[in-house]
N, C-alpha and C positions, 0 to 999 in steps of 0.2 A: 241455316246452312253452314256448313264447317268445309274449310280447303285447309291444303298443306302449304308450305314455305312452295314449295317445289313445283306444286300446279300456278301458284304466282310466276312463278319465273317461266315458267312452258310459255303462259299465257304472252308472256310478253317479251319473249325472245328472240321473235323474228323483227318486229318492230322497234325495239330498243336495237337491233343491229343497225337498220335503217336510219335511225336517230345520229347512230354513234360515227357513221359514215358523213354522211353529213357537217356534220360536226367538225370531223376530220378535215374537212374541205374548207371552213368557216377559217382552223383554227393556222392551218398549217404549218403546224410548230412552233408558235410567236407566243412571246410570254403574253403574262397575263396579270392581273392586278382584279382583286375583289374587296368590295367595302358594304358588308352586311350592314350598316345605318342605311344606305342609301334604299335599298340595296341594289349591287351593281356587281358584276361580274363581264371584264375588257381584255377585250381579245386584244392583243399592240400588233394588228395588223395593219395594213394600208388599204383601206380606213381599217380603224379600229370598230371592229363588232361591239356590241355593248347588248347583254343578257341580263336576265335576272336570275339568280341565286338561293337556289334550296338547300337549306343543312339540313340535313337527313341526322349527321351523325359523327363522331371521329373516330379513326383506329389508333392506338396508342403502341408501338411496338415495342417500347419499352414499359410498361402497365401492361402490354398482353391483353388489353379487352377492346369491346368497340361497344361506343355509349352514344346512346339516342341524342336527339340534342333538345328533344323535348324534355330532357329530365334537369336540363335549368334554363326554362324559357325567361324568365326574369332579365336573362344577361344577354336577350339578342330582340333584334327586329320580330314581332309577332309576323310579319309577311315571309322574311327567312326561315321558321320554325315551323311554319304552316301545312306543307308537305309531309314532317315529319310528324306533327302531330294528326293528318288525315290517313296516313298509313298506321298510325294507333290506334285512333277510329275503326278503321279496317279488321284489323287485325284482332281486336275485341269480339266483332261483330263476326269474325270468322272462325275467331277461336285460334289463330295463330300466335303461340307464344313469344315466339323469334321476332313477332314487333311489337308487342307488350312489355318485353322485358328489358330495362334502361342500360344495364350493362352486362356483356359474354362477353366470355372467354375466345381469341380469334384461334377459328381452326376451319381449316380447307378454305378459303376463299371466304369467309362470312362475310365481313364488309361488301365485297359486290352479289353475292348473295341477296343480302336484304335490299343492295341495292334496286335487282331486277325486279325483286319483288315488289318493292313502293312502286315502280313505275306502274305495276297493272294495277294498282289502286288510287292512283294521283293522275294517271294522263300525262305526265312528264315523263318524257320519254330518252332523252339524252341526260348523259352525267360525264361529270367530271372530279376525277381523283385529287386535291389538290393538295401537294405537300406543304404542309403549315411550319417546319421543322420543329429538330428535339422529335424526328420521329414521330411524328402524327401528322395524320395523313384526313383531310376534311374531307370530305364523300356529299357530292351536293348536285342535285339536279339541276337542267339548266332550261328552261324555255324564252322565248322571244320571237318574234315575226322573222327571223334569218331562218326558223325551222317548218315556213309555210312548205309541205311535200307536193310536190305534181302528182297526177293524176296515176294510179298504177299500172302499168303496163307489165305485158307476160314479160318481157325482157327485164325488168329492174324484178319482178317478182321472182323470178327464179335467181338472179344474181344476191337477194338481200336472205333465201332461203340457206342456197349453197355457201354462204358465207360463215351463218350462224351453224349449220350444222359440223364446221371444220373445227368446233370450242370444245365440241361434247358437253353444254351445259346442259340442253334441253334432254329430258327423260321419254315424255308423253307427246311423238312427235303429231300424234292425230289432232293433241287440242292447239298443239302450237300452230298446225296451218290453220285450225278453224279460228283462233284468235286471231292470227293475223288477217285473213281474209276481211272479217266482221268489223276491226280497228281499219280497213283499209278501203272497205265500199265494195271490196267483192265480195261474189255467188261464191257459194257450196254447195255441191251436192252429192251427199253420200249414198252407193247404192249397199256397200258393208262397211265394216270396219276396216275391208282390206283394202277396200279405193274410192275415190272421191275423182268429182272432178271441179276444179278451181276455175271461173270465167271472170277476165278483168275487159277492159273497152276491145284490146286491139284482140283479143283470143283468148283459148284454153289451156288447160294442160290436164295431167289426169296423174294423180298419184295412187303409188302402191306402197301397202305396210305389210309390213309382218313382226308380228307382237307390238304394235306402237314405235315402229322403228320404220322409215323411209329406205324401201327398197329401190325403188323404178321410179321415174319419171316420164309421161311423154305425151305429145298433144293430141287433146281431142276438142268435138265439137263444143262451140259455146252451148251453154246452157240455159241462158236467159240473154232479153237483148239491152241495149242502151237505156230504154226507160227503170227497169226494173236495179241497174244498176245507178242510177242517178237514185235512185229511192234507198238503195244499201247506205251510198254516201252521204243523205242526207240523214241518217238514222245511226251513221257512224259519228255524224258532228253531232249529231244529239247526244250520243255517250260521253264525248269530248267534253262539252258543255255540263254534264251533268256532274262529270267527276273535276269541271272547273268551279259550279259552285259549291259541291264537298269541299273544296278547298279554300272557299271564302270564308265558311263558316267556322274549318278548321283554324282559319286566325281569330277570328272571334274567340271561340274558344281558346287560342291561343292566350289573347289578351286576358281573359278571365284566368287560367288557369296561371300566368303570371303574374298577375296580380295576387293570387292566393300563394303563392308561391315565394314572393316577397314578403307578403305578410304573414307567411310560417318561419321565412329566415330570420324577418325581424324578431319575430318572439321566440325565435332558437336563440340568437345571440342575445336577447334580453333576459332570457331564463339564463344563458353562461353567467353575462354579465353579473344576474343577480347571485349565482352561485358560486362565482368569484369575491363578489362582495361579502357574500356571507362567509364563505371560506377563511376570508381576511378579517372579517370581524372575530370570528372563533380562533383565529391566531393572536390576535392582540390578546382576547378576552385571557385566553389558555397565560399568555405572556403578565399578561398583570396579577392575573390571580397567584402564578408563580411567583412576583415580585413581592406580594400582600406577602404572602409566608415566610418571605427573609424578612430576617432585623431588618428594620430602616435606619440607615448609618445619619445620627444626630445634625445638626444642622453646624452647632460650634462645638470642638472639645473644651471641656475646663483644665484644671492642669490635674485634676483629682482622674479625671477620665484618662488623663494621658500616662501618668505616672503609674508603674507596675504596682500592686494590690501588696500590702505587707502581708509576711506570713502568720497564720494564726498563732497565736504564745499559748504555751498549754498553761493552767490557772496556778500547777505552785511554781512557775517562773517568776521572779521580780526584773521589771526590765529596771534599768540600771542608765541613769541620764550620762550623753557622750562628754559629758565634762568632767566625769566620773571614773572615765572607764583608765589604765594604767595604759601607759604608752609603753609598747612592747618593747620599742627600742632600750627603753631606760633602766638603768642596772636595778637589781632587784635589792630591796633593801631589809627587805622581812623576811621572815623563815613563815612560808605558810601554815595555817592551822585549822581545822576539820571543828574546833570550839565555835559555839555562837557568840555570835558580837556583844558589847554589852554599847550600849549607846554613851556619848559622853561628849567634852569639849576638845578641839582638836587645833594647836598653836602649831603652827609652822615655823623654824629659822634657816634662815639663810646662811651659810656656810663659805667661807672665803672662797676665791678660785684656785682651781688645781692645780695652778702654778707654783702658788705660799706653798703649798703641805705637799708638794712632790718630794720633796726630801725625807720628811717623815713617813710618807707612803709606801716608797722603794725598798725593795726588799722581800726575800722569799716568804715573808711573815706577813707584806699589804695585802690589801683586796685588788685586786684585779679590776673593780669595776671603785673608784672611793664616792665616797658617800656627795655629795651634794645638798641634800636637806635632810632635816631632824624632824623628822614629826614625834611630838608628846601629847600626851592625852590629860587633861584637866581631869581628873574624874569625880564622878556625884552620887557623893556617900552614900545614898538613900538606895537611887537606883544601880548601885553596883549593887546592893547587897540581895535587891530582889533579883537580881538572876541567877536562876539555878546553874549549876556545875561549873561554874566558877570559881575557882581557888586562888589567893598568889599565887602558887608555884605556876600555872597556866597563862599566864598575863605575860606578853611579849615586853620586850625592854628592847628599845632602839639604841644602840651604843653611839654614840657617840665620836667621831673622825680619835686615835687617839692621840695625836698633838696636841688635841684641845682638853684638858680636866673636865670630867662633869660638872664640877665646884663652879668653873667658871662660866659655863654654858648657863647653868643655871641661875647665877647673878648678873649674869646677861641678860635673860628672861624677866628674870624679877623686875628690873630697871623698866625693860619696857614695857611691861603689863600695869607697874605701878605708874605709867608714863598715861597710858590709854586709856585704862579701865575698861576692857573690850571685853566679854566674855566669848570674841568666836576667835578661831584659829588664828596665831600672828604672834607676831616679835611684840603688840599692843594687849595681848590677853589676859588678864588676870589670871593668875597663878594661881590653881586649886588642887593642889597633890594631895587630898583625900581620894581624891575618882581615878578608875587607871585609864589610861588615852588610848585612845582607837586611833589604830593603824592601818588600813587599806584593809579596812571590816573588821579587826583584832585586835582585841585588848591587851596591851602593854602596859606596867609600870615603872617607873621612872627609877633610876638608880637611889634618888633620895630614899623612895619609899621602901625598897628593898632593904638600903640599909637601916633602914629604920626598924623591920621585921628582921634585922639579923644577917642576911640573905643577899646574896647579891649573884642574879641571872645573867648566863654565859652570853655572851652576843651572837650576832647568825655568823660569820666566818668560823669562830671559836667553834661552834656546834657544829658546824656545818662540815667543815675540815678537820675537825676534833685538835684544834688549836687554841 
């Protein structure tokens, strides 16, 4: 059997007025305090009422939807949830999606809506709107012994009809009087669609429709007598009863389907968990396999690692030792030469300071820079003569300061070479004027020797200034 949302709410819209009047009477505006563990819903009247608590559901007016409150039983009293999950029950069994489905979009009144409608599937017949704030609004039925109803009479019967009909909720007003009667222990009896007539203890009354809509009202005779009516009402608590144990079992079920419900959260958050975990493992991994690929910076430098790489020497370079090299500063004492060296012995002397020979210096005819040491070259016979393109005329000759004679420079030398007997460069050198002297790579010889071949070579000012 399938119904609609809307034959729910017909069914139980004269009855759920009844409720709500009542209620109205219980509450009379006096705040209120609910605590779903217990569960307990307190009326702060004098005395305080005290009810029990059905969450059916919440509306969210900032979220825009209204959501079952079956859809996380885990987080409430399975006796609180119970309702709402027997009007899911229902609603399966009917084929109504409006309470199958956990969350909709609010439009036209939904929330009281589904309201009306759980009542004619749960027997709870009163509700209460309860603002939760932040805009949500908890939707929760209410029962308790304050909602025990007296017996029906025509008088309350037409007052709880005329009331509900001023909302314009009900559509189907034909099923709504026959619900009500049947939830209430009165007779009906239709002779058409167009009229019935309704008998409670104290009388009748006889209603007219047209199209499912209450035209007329007005009294007629009863139709059945007291017994027959004590038989309605014991058969109306038999429905009461029936749809209070759907309702025990709906906590049953409740607890079961919370419990599954908890153990599907737990293995949602255990599968994040693990997906997190793993997330972060593939981060590191990513992170070190990028580290593997860079150089690993050494643990100590040495000072070989610290110190900039010399540059490669190409192979006919000769590097040349810093002890070696002419200090740029120092006046130039040779006339450079593009000849190759010839190797040989090489005496040094020492020359007074520029003080003595500043008198002999002066003059448009000195050097500019004077002389400071005499280098002479011992040279060796053998190996001068095997170098090719070597000539006297090509042999440098160091002059000599001219203050000082050659003659005597030279018998200076002698003295101290015959002093030493050293054959390396020095005032202690032995004296071998067969070989010509290398001079800063250049082969020079000696004025003896020159004069000796006839010849005597210009000095570097002479040549150099053409003086």
């Amino acid at each position: 059997m399938t119904k609609t949302l809307q034959e729910l709410i017909d069914a139980s819209i004269f009855i759920s007025t009844e409720y709500q009047a009542v209620l109205a009477e219980l509450s009379q505006g006096a705040d209120w305090d609910v605590d779903f563990s217990a569960p307990s819903f307190t009326l702060q009247t004098t005395p305080p009422v005290t009810l029990t608590p059905y969450l059916l559901g919440t509306e969210s007016a900032s979220r825009g939807s209204w959501i079952w409150s079956w859809q996380e039983l885990g987080h409430f009293n399975p006796e609180v949830v119970s309702a709402a999950v027997q009007a899911k029950e229902a609603g399966q069994r009917l084929e109504i999606d409006e309470l199958t489905t956990d969350e909709q979009p609010i439009q036209d009144g939904l929330a009281r809506r589904l309201t009306l409608a759980s009542k004619a599937v749960t027997g709870l017949y009163a509700h209460y709107p309860a603002r939760a704030g932040g805009n949500i609004t908890a939707w929760l039925l209410l029962d308790g012994d304050a909602f025990e109803l007296p017996r029906l009479t025509e008088q309350r019967m037409m007052q709880v009809i005329g009331e509900s009909l001023t909302t314009d909720t009900a559509v189907d007003h034909n099923l709504a009087v026959n619900s009500y009667a049947a939830l209430r222990g009165a007779h009906v009896e239709w002779d058409t669609d167009a009229t019935c007539v309704v008998t409670v203890h104290d009388g009748a009354q006889r209603f007219w429709f047209d199209d499912h809509q209450i035209t007329g009202v007005e009294p007629a005779e009863p139709s059945v007598g007291e017994k027959e009516l004590e038989e309605l009402e014991r058969q109306a608590e038999t429905h009461r009863e029936a749809l209070r144990e759907d309702r025990r079992a709906a906590m049953n079920l409740a607890v079961q389907l919370g419990e599954r419900q908890r153990a599907e959260a737990e293995e949602k958050n255990q599968r994040e968990r693990e997906a997190a975990e793993n997330e972060r493992r593939e981060r590191e991994a990513a992170k070190a396999a990028s580290a593997s690929e860079e150089e690993p910076l050494p643990q100590e430098l040495s000072t070989e690692d610290i110190s900039a790489p010399e540059p490669e020497q190409p192979e006919d370079d000769v590097a040349v030792p810093a002890s070696e090299v002419r200090d740029g500063d120092r006046p130039f004492d040779q006339e450079p030469t593009q000849e190759p060296a010839v190797p040989g012995r090489v005496q040094t002397t020492v020359l007074p300071d520029p003080e003595e020979t500043s008198e002999t210096t002066a003059g448009p005819e000195a050097s500019p820079q004077p002389n400071t040491t005499t280098m002479a070259r011992i040279p060796e016979p053998d190996l001068a003569a095997s170098q090719p393109g070597v000539s006297p005329e090509d042999e440098a000759v160091v002059t000599e300061p001219e203050d000082r004679p050659v003659t005597e420079v030279r018998e200076e030398r002698e003295s101290e070479t015959a002093h030493r007997g050293e054959t390396v460069a020095g005032p202690d050198a032995a004296e071998d004027i067969s070989a010509p002297a290398v001079v800063d790579g250049e082969e020079v010889e000696t004025n003896e020797q020159l004069e000796k071949k006839g010849e005597k070579k210009k000095g570097f000012f002479s040549r150099f200034f053409g003086v």
